[in-house]
C-alpha positions as CSV (number, residue, x, y, z in Angstrom):
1,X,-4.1,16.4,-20.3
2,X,-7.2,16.3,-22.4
3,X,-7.8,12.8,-21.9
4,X,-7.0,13.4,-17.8
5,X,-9.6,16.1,-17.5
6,X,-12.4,13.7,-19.3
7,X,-11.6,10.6,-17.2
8,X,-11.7,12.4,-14.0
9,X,-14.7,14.1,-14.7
10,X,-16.4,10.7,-15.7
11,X,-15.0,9.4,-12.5
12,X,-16.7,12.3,-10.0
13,X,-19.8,11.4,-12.3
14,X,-20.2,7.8,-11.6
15,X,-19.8,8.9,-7.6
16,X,-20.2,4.9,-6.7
17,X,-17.3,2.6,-4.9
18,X,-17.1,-0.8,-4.8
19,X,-15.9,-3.3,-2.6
20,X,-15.7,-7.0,-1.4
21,X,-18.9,-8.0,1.2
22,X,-17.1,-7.9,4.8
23,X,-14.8,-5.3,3.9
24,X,-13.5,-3.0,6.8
25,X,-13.4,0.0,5.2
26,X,-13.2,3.6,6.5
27,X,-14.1,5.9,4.7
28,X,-15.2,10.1,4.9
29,X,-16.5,10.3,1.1
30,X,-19.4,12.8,1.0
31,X,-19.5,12.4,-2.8
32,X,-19.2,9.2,-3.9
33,X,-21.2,6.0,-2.3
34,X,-19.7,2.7,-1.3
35,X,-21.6,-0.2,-2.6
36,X,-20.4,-3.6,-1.3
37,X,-21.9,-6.4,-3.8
38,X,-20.6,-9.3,-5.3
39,X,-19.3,-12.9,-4.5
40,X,-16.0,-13.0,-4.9
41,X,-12.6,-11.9,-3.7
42,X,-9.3,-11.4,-4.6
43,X,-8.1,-12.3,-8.0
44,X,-11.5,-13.0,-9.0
45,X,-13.2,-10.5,-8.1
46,X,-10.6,-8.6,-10.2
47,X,-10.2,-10.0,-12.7
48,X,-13.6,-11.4,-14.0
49,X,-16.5,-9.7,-11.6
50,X,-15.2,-5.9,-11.8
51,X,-14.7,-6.0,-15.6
52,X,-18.9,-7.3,-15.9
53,X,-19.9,-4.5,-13.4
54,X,-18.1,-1.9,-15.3
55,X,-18.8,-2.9,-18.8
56,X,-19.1,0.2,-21.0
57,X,-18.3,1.8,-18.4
58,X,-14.7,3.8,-16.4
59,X,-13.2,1.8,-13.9
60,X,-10.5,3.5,-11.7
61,X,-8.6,1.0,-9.8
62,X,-6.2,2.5,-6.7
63,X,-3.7,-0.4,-6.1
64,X,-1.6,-1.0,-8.7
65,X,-3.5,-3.5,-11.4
66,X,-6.8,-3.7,-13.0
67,X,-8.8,-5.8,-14.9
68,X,-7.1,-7.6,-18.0
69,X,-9.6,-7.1,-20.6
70,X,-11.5,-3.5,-19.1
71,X,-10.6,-1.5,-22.0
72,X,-11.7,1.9,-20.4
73,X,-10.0,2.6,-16.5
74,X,-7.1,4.1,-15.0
75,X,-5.0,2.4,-12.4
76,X,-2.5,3.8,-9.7
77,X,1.0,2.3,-9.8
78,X,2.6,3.1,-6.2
79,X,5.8,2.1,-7.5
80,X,8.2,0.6,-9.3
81,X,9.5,-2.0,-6.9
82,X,9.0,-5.3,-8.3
83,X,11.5,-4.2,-11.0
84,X,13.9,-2.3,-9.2
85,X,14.3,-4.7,-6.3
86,X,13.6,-8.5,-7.6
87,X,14.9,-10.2,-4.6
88,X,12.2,-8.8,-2.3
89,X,9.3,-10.9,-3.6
90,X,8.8,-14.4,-4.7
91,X,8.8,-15.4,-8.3
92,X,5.7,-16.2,-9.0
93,X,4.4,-12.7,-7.5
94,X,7.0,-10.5,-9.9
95,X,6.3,-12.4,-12.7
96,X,2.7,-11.6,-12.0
97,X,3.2,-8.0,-11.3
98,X,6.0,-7.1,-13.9
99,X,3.5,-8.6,-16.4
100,X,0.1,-6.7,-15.5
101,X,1.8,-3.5,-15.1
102,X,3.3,-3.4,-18.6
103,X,-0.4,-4.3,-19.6
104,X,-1.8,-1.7,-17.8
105,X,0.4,0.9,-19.3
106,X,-0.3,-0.2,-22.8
107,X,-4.7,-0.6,-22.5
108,X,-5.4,1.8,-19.3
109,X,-5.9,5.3,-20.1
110,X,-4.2,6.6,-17.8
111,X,-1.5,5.5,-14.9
112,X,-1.3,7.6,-11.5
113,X,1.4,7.3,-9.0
114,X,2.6,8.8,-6.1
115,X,5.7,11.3,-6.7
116,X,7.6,12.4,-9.2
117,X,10.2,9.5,-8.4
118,X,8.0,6.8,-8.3
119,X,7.0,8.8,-12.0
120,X,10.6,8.8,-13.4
121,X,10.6,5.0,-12.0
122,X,7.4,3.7,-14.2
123,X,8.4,5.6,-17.1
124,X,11.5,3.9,-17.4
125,X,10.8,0.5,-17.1
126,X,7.2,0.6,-18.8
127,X,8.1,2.7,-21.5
128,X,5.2,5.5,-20.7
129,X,5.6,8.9,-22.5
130,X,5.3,11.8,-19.4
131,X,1.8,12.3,-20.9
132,X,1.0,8.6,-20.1
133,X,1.4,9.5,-16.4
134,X,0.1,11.7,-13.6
135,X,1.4,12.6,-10.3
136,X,-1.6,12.5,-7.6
137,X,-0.4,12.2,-4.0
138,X,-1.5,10.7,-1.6
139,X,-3.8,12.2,0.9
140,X,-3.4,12.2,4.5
141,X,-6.2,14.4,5.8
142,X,-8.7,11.3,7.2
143,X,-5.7,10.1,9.8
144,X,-7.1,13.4,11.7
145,X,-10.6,12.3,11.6
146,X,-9.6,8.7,13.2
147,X,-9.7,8.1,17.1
148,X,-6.8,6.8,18.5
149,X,-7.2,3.3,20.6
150,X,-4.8,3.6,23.2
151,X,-5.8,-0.1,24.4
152,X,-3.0,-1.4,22.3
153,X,-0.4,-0.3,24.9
154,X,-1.3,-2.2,27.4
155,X,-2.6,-5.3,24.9
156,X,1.4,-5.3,24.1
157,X,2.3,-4.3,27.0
158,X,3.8,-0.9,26.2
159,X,4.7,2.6,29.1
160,X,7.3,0.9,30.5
161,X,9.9,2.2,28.6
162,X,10.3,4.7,25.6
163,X,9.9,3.0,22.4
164,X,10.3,3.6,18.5
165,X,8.1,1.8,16.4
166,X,9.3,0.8,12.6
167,X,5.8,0.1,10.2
168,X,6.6,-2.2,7.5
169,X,6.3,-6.1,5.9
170,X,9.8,-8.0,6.7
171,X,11.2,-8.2,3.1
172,X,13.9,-7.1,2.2
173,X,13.9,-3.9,0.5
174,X,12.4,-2.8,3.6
175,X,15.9,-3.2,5.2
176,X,15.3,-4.1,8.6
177,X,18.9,-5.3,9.3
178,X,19.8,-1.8,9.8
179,X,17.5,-1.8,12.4
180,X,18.7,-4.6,13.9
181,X,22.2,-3.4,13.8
182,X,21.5,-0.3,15.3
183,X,19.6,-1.7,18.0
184,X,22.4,-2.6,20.2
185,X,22.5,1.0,21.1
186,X,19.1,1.6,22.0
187,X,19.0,-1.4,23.9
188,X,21.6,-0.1,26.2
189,X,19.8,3.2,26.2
190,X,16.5,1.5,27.8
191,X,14.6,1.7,24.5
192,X,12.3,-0.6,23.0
193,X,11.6,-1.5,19.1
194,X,7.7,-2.0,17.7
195,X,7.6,-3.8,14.7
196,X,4.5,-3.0,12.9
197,X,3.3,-4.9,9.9
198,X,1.2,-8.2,8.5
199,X,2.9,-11.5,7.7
200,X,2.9,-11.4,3.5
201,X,5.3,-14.6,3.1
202,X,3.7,-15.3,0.0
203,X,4.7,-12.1,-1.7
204,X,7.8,-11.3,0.0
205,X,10.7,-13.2,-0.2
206,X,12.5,-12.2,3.9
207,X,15.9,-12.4,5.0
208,X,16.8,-14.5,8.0
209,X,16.9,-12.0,11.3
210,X,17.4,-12.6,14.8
211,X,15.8,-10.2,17.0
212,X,16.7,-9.4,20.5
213,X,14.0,-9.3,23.2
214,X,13.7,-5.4,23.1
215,X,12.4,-5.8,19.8
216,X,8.5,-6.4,19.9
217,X,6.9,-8.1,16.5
218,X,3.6,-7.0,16.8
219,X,2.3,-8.2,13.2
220,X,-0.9,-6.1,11.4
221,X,-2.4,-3.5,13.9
222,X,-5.4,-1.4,12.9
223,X,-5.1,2.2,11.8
224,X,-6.5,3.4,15.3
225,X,-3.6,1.5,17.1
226,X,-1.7,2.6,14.6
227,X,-2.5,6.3,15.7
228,X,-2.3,5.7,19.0
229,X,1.2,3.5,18.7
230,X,2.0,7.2,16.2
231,X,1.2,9.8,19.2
232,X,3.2,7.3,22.4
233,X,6.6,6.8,20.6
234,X,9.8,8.3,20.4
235,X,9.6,8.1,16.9
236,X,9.3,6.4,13.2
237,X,12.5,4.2,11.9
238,X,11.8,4.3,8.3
239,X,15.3,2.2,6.7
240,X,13.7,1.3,3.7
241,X,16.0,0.7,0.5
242,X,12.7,1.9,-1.7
């Protein structure tokens, strides 16, 4: 607890973010500064830019992995999934993945993850100690602060009848054949399906589905129409195996 105390005062010290040029990035800090600088993206940027920006000094890193050789940082693990549920991504990915994350829980300082679960999860397949790893969850409090675009209804041609809307990549711990199962019903019923999510084919490994013409694919949507999609339906189908 020590150690947790010391890195997250460091952290609130530093008060700087940093993110990839071009980035669309929301944010409501009134703390800490967002600096967008460098050349690279992705792995790159990662792996070999973030460690010389941050040499000597704490790097926290909010989705999932860090840089290889930054000796002083703490990373969030969301989850456990690419252990747990194999099948759902493509080897090259897992291999990746189940690799840096047992790095990151021997060199980072300290993990974070969402719930106690997700806790339970990590500590059993990365051998962590329960002193290893901190629950933080996730906050919620700047989807009030967003304005919702209510364009996207008639963009994809939604009013015309009531509709659920299910948010989420098509792989397959996500479980969309219940959905699809199920949907039968709410076709008879008048109702429509909004499938919310971007196309990740080169992470996910997805099952082959049929869908019927109620069901609307809508691929990546922006978190205003995401609000606005939130406030206009019946309601969230959330079949996820994980």
């Amino acid at each position: 607890m020590h150690l947790f105390k010391q890195w997250q005062a460091e952290f609130l010290r530093s008060r700087l973010a940093n993110c990839p040029p071009g980035s669309r990035i929301m944010v409501y800090w009134k703390n800490i500064q967002l600096m967008t600088a460098g050349i690279f993206k992705g792995n790159l940027r990662e792996q070999f830019y973030l460690p010389l920006l941050c040499r000597r000094t704490f790097l926290f890193s909010p989705a999932n992995i860090g840089p290889f050789f930054q000796q002083h940082q703490v990373v969030t693990i969301h989850d456990a999934s690419v252990f747990t549920h194999p099948e759902s991504n493509t080897l090259t990915f897992r291999l990746k993945y189940q690799g840096m994350y047992r790095w990151m829980a021997r060199v980072a300082d300290h993990i974070i993850t969402d719930s106690e679960f997700s806790k339970c999860e990590l500590q059993h397949w990365l051998k962590l100690m329960p002193e290893q790893i901190s629950v933080i969850y996730l906050g919620g409090e700047h989807f009030e602060r967003i304005t919702r675009d209510t364009s996207v209804m008639e963009r994809l041609s939604l009013g015309g009848k009531p509709f659920f809307i299910v948010v989420g990549n098509n792989s397959m711990h996500k479980n969309l054949k219940v959905v699809l199962a199920a949907n039968e019903l709410l076709d008879k019923r008048g109702y429509e399906i909004v499938l919310i999510g971007g196309d990740f084919s080169r992470v996910f490994q997805s099952p082959n589905l049929e869908f019927a013409p109620n069901i609307k694919i809508v691929g990546y949507l922006s978190i205003q129409e995401l609000k606005a999609l939130s406030s206009e339906s019946e309601g969230l189908i959330f079949p996820s195996l994980y």
